[in-house]
ZAMARRO-842923 format. One record per residue (C-alpha): x, y negated, z; residue in one letter; residue number from 1. Coordinates in nm, 4 decimals. Layout:
{x X | y Y | z Z | type A | seq NUM}
...
//
This chain:
{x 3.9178 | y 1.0843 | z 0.2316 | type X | seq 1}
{x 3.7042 | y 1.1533 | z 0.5321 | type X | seq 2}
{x 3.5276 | y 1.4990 | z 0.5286 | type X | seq 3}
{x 3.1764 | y 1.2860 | z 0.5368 | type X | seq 4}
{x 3.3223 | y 1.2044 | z 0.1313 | type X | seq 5}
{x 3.4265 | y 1.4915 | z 0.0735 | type X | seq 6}
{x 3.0471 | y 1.6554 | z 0.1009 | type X | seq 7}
{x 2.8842 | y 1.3699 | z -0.1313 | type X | seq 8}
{x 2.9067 | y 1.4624 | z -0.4822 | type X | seq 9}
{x 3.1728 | y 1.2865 | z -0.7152 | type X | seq 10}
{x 3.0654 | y 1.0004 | z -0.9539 | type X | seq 11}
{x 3.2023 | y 0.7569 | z -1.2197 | type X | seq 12}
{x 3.0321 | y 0.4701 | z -1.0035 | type X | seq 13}
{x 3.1387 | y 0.3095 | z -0.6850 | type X | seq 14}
{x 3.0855 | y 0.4361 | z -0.3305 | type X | seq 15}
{x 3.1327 | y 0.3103 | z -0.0264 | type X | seq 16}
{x 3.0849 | y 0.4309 | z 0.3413 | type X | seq 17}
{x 2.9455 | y 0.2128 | z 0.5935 | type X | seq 18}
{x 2.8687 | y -0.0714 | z 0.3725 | type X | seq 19}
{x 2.7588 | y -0.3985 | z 0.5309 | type X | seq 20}
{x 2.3734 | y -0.4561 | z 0.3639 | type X | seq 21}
{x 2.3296 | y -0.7844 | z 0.5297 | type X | seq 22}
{x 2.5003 | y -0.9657 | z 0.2126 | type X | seq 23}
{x 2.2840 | y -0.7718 | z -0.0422 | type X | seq 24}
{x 1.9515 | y -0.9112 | z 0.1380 | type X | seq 25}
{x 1.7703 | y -1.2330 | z 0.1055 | type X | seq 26}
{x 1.7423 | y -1.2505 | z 0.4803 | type X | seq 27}
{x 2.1203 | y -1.2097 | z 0.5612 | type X | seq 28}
{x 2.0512 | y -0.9649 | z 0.8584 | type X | seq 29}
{x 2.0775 | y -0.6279 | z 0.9684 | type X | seq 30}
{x 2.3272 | y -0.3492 | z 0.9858 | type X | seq 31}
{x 2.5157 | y -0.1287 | z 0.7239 | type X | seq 32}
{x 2.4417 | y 0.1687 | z 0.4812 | type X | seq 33}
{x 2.6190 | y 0.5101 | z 0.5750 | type X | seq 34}
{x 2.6842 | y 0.5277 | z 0.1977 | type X | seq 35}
{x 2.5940 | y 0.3144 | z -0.0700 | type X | seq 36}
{x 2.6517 | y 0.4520 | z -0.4176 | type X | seq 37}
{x 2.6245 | y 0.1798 | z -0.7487 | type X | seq 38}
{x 2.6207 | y 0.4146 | z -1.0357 | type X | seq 39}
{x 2.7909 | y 0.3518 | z -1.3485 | type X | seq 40}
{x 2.4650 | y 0.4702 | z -1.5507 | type X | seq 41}
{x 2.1360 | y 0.6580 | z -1.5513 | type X | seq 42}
{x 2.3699 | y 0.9660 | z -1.5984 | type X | seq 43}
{x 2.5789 | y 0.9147 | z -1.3316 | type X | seq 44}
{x 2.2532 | y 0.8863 | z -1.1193 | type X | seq 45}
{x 2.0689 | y 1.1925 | z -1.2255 | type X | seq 46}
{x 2.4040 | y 1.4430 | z -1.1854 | type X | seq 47}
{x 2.4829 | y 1.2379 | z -0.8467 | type X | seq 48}
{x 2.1021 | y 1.2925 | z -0.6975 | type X | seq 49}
{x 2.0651 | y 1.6612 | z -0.8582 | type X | seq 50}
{x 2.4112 | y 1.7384 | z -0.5958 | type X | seq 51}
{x 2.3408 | y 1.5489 | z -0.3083 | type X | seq 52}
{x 2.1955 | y 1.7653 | z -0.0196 | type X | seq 53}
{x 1.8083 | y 1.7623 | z -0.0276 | type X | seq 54}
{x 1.8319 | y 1.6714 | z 0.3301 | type X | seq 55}
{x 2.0103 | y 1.3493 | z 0.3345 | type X | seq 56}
{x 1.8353 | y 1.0757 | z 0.2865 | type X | seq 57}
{x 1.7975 | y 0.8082 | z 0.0137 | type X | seq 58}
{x 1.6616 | y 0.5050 | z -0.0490 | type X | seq 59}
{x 1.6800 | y 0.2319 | z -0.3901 | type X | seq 60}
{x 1.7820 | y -0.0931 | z -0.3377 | type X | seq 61}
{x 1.6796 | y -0.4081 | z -0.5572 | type X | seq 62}
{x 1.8109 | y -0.7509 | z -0.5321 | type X | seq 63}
{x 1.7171 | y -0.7314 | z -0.1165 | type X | seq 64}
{x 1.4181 | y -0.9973 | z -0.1758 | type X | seq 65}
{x 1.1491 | y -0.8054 | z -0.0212 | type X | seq 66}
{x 1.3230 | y -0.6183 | z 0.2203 | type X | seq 67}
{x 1.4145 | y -0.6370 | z 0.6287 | type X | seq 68}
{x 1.7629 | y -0.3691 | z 0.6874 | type X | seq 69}
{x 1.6853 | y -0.3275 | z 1.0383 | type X | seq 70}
{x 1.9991 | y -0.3580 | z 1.2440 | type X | seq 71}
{x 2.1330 | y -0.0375 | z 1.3152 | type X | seq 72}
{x 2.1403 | y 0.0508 | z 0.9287 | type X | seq 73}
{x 2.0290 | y 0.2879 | z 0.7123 | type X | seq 74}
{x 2.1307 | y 0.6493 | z 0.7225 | type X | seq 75}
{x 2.2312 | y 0.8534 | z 0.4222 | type X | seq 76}
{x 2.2918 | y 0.6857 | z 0.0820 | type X | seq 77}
{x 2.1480 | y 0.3328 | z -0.0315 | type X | seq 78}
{x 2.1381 | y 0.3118 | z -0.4119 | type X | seq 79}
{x 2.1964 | y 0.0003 | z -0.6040 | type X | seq 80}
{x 2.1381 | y -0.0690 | z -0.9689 | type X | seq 81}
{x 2.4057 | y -0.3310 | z -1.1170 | type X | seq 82}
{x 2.4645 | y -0.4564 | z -1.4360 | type X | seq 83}
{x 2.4847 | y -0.1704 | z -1.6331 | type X | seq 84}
{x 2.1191 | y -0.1603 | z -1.5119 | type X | seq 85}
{x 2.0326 | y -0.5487 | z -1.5519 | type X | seq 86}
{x 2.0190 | y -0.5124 | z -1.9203 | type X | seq 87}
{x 1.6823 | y -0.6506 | z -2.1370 | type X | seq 88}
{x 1.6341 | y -0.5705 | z -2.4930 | type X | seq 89}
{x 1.3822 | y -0.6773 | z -2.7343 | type X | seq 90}
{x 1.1933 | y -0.3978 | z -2.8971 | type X | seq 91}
{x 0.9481 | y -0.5710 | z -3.1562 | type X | seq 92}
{x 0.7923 | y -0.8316 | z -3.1753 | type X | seq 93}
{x 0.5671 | y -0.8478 | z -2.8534 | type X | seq 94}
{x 0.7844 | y -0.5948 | z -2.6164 | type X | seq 95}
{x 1.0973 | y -0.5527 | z -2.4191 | type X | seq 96}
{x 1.2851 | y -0.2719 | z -2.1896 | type X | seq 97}
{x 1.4162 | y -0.4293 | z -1.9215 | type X | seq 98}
{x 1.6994 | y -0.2110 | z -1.7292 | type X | seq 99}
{x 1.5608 | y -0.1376 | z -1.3186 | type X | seq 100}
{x 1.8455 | y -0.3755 | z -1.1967 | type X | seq 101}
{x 1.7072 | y -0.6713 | z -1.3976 | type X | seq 102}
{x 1.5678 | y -1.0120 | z -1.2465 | type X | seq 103}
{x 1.2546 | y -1.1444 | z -1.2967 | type X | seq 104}
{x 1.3931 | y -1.4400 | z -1.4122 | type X | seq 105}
{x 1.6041 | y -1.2496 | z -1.7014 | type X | seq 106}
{x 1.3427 | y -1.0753 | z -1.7889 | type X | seq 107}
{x 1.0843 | y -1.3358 | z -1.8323 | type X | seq 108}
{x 1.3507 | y -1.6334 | z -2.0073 | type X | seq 109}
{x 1.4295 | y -1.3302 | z -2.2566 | type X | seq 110}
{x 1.0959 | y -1.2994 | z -2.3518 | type X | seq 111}
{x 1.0547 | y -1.6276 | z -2.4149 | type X | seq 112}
{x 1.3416 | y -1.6471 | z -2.6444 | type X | seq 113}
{x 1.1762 | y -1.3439 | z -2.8513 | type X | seq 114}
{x 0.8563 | y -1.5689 | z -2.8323 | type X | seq 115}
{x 0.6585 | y -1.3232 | z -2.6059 | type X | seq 116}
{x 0.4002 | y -1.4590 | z -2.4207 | type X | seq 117}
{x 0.2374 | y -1.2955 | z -2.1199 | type X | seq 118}
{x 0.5168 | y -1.2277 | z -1.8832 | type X | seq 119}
{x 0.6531 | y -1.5585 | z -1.7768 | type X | seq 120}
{x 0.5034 | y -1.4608 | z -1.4488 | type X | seq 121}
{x 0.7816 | y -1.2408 | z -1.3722 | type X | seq 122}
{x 0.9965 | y -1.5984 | z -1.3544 | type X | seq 123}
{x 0.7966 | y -1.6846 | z -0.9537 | type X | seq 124}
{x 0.8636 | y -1.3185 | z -0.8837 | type X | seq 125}
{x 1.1712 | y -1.2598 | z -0.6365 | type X | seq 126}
{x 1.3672 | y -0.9102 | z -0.6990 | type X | seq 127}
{x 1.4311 | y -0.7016 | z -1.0092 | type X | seq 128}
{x 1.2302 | y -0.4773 | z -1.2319 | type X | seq 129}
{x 1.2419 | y -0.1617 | z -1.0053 | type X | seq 130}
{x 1.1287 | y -0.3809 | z -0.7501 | type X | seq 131}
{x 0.8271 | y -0.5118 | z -0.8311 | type X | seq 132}
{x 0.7202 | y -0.2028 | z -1.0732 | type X | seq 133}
{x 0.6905 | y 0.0130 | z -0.7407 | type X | seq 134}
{x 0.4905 | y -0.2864 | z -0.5933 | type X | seq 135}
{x 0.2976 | y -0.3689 | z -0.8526 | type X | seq 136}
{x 0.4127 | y -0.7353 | z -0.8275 | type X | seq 137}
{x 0.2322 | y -1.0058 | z -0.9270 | type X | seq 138}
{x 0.1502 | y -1.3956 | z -0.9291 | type X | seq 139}
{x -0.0408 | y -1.6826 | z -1.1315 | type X | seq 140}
{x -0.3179 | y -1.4282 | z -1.1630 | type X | seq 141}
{x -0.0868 | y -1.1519 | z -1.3623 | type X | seq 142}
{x 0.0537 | y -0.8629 | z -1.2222 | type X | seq 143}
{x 0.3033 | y -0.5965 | z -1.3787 | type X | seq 144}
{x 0.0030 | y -0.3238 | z -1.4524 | type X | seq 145}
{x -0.1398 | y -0.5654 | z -1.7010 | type X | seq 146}
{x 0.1924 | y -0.5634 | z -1.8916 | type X | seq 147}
{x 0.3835 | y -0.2005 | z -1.8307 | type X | seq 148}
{x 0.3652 | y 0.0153 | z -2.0629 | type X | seq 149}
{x 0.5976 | y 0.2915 | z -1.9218 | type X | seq 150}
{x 0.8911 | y 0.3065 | z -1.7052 | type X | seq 151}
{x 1.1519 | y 0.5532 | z -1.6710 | type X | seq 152}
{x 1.2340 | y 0.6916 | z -1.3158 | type X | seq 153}
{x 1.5016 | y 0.9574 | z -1.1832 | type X | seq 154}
{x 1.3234 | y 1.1374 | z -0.9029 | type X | seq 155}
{x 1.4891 | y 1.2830 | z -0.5809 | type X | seq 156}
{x 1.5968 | y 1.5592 | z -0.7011 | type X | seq 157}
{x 1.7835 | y 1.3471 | z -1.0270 | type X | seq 158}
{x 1.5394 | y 1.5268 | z -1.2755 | type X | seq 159}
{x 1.4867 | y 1.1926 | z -1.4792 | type X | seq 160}
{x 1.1066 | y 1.1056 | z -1.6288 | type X | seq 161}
{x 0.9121 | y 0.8628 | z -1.8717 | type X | seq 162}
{x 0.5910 | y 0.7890 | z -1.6654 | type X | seq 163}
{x 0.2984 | y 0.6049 | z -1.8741 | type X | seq 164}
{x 0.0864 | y 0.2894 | z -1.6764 | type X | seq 165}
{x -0.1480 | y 0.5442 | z -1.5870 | type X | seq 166}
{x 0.0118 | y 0.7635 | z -1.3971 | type X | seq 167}
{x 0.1078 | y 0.4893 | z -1.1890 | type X | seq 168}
{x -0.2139 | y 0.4352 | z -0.9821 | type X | seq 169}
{x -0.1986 | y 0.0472 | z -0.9486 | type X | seq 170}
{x -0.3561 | y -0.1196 | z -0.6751 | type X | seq 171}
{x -0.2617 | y -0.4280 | z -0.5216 | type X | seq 172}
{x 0.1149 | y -0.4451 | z -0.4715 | type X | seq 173}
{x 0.1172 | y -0.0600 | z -0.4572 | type X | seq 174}
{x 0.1907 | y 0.2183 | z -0.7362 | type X | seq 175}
{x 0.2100 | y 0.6394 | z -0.6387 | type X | seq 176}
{x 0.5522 | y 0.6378 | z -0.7745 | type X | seq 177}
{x 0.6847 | y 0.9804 | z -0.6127 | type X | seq 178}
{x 0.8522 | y 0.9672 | z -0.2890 | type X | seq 179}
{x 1.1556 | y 0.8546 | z -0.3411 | type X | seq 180}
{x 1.2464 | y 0.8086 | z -0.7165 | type X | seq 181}
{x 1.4425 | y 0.5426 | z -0.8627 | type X | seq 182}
{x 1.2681 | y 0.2784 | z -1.1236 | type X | seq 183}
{x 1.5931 | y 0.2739 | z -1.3821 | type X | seq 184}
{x 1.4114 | y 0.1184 | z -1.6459 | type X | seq 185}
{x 1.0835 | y -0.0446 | z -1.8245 | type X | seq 186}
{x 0.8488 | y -0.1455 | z -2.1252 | type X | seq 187}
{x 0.6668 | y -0.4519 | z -2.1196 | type X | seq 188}
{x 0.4367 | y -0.5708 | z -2.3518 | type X | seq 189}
{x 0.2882 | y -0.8855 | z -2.4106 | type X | seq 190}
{x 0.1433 | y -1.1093 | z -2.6962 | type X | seq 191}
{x 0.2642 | y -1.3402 | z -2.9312 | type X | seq 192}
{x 0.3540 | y -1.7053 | z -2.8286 | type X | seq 193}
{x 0.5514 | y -2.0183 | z -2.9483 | type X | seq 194}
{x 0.9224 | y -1.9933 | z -2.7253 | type X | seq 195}
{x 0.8256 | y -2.3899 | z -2.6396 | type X | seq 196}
{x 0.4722 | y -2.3454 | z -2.4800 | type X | seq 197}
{x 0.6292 | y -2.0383 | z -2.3010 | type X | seq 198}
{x 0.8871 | y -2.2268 | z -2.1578 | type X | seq 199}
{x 0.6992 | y -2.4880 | z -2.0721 | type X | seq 200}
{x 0.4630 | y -2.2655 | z -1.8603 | type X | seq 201}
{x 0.7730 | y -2.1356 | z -1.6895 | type X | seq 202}
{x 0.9005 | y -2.4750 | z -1.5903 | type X | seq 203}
{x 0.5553 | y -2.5528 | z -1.4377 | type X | seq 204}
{x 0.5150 | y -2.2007 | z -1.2647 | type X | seq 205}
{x 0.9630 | y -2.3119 | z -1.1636 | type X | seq 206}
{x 0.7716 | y -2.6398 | z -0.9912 | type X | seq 207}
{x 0.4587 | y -2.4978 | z -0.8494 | type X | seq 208}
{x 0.7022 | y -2.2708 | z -0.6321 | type X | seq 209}
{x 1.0098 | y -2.5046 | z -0.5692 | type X | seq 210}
{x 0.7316 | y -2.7593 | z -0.4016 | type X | seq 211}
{x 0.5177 | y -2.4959 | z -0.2060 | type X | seq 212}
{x 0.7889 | y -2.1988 | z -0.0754 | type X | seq 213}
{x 1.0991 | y -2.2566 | z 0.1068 | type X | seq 214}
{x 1.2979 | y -2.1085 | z -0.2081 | type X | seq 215}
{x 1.6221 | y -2.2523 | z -0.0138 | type X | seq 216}
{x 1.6095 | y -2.0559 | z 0.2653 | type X | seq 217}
{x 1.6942 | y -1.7683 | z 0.4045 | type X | seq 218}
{x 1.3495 | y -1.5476 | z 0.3678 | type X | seq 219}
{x 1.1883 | y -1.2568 | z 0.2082 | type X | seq 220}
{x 0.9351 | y -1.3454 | z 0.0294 | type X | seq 221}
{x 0.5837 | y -1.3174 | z 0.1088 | type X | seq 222}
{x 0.5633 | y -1.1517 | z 0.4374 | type X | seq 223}
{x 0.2047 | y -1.0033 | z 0.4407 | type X | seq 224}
{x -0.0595 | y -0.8586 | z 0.1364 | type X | seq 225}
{x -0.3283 | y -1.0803 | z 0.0952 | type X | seq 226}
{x -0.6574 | y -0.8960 | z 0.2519 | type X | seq 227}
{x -0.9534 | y -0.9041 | z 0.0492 | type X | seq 228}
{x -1.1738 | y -1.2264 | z 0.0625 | type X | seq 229}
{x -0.8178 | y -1.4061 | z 0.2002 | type X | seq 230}
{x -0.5194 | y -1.5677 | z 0.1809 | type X | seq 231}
{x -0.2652 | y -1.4299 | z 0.4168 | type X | seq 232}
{x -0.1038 | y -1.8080 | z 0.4759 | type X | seq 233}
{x -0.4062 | y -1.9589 | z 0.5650 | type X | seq 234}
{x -0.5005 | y -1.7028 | z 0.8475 | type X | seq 235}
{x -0.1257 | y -1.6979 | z 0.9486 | type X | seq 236}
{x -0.2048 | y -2.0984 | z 1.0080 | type X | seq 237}
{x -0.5240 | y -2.1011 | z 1.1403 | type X | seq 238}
{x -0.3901 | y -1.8809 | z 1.4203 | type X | seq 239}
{x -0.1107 | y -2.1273 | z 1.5173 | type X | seq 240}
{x 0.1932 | y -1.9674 | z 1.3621 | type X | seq 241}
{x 0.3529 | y -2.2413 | z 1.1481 | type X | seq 242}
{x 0.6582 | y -2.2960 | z 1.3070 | type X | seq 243}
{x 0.6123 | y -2.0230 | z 1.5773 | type X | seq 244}
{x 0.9949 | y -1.9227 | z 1.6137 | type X | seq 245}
{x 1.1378 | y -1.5989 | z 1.8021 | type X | seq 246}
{x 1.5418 | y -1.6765 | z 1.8640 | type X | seq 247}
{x 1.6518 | y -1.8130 | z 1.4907 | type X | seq 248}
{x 1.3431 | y -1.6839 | z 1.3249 | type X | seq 249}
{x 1.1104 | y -1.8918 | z 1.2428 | type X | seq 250}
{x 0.7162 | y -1.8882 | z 1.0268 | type X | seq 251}
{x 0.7897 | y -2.1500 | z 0.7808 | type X | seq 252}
{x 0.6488 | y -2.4627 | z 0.8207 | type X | seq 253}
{x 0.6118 | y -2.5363 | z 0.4326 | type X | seq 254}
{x 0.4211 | y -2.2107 | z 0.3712 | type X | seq 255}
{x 0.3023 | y -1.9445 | z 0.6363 | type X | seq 256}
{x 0.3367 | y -1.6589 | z 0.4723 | type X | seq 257}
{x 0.7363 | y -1.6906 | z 0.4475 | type X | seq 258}
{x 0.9530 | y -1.6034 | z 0.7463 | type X | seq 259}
{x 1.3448 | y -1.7442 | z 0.7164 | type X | seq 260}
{x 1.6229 | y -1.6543 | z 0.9202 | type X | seq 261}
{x 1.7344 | y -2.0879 | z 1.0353 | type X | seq 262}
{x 2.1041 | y -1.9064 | z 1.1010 | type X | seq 263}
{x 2.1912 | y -1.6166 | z 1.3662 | type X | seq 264}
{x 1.8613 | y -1.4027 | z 1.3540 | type X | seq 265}
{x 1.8994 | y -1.0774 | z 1.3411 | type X | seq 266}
{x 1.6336 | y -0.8137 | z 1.1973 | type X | seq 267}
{x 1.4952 | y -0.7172 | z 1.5573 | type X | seq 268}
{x 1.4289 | y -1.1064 | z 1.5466 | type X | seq 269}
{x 1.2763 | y -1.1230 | z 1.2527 | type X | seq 270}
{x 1.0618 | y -0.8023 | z 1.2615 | type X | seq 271}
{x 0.9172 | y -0.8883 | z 1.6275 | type X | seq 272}
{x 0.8658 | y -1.2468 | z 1.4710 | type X | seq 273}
{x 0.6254 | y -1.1104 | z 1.1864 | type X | seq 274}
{x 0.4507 | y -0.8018 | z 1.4494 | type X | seq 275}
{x 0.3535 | y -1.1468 | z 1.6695 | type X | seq 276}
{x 0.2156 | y -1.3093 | z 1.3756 | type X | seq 277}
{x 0.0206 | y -0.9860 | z 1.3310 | type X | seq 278}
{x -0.1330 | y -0.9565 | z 1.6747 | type X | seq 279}
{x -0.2396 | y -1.3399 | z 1.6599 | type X | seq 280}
{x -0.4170 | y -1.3240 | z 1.3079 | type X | seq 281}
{x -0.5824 | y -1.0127 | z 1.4699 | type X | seq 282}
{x -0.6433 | y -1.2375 | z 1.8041 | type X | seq 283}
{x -0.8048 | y -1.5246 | z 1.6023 | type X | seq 284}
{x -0.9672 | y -1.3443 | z 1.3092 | type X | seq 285}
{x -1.0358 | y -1.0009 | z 1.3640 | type X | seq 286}
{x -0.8191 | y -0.9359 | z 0.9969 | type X | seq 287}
{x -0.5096 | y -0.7124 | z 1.0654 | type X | seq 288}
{x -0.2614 | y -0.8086 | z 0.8313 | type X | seq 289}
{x -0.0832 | y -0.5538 | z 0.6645 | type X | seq 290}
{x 0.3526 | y -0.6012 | z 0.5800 | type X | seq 291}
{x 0.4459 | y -0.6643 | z 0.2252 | type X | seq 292}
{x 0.7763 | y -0.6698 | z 0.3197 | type X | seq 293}
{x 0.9282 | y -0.3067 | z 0.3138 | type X | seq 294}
{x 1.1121 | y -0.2598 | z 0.6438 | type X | seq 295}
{x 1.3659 | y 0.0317 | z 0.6304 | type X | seq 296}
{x 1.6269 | y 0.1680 | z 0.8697 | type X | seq 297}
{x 1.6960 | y 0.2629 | z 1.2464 | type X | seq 298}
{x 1.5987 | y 0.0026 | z 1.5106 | type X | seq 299}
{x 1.9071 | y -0.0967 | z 1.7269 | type X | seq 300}
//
């Protein structure tokens, strides 16, 4: 064991030096973690965070959708939630807990079978429940702060704590979740509904996205927030960007506001792609687009 191991703190989980994060993410780019820890639980997580060294870094990882790993890696430790995490549990008759490491599309098609209406949203939502409860994600008009009712975070320091909706501070696609604590779990709550109508709506929201995002591909989601009065695609097109490419990254051609990775892009490629797409919306429109997609790490 190197003496780099030796100074982390032991755990029940897995951890692995310099892992390779360009398999975890949705764009299949950029470079490794120093450490990357999957805990075996939320204790393992609390008594793992309360040893490490306040000075080395840490960052959560979800299911990679939203996210660009630039390509000299991340420093420090990279935590990611697994199954013992992806767990969803009914808890009457119009809410569920949904563990941080748990798909949208899990959490929404288990709602349905309780007959809860209200979230099938969450199925046209790429990532997991930590995910989008940081961002406040949304779509089809709903967005997680008009269904949380509390989640349950382990801050920096692995002191663990049940914060209400309110604390939360939603705005668009942004919460004041403190710096650096992990989303481990969640309460939705929705309303009453008939399992068939539910799933029915989910199909349709299933088609609505399968026909207008290049779900196929390798991309990360919406790129860029929507500003206020517009739609971040359409001023991506009217400045000329569908299809502008930079090396093997490319603005999708079926909707705007994707970028995919056609192969061999790296992260520099992709990053520099969407920061050109910036200055031209700015160019055309005067509206400076501002990154959805988190971009973490040390440039190469």
């Amino acid at each position: 064991m190197s003496a780099a191991a030796l100074a982390l703190p032991a755990v029940r989980g897995r951890l692995t030096v310099d892992a390779p994060l360009a398999p975890l993410v949705w764009f299949k780019s950029g470079g490794a973690a120093e450490w990357l820890f999957e805990p075996a639980d939320v204790d393992d997580l609390s008594a793992f965070l309360a040893d490490l060294d306040p000075a080395t870094p840490m960052m959560g990882l979800g299911l990679g959708s939203n996210l660009i790993v630039r390509d000299g890696g991340v420093p420090g430790v990279v935590v990611r939630l697994g199954k013992a995490f992806a767990k969803v549990d009914r808890l009457d008759a119009t809410t569920i807990r949904c563990g941080g490491g748990a798909s949208g599309i899990l959490v929404s098609s288990t709602a349905r079978d309780a007959g809860i209406a209200g979230i099938e949203f969450l199925r046209s939502i790429p990532g997991a429940v930590g995910g989008f409860v940081r961002m406040n994600g949304g779509a089809y008009g709903r967005e997680v702060k008009d269904i949380l009712i509390e989640c349950e975070i382990v801050l920096r320091s692995g002191e663990r704590r049940t914060l209400a909706n309110a604390d939360l501070g939603y705005t668009y696609r942004h919460s004041q979740l403190p710096e650096g604590a992990i989303v481990v779990a969640a309460t939705f709550r929705g309303h009453p509904g008939e399992p068939s109508a539910i799933g029915a709506k989910m199909d349709r929201i299933a088609a609505e996205r399968e026909a207008s995002q290049p779900l196929r591909s390798k991309t990360g989601g919406s790129t860029f927030k929507n500003p206020e009065g517009h739609k971040a695609w359409q001023l991506v097109d009217a400045a000329g960007c569908r299809g502008l490419r930079q090396g093997d990254a490319q603005v999708s051609e079926k909707h705007t506001n994707f970028l995919l990775n056609l192969g061999t892009a790296n992260s520099a490629d992709i990053e520099a792609l969407g920061e050109e797409v910036r200055r031209r919306v700015k160019a055309q429109s005067g509206v400076e687009l501002e990154w959805e997609i988190q971009r973490v790490g040390i440039a190469k």
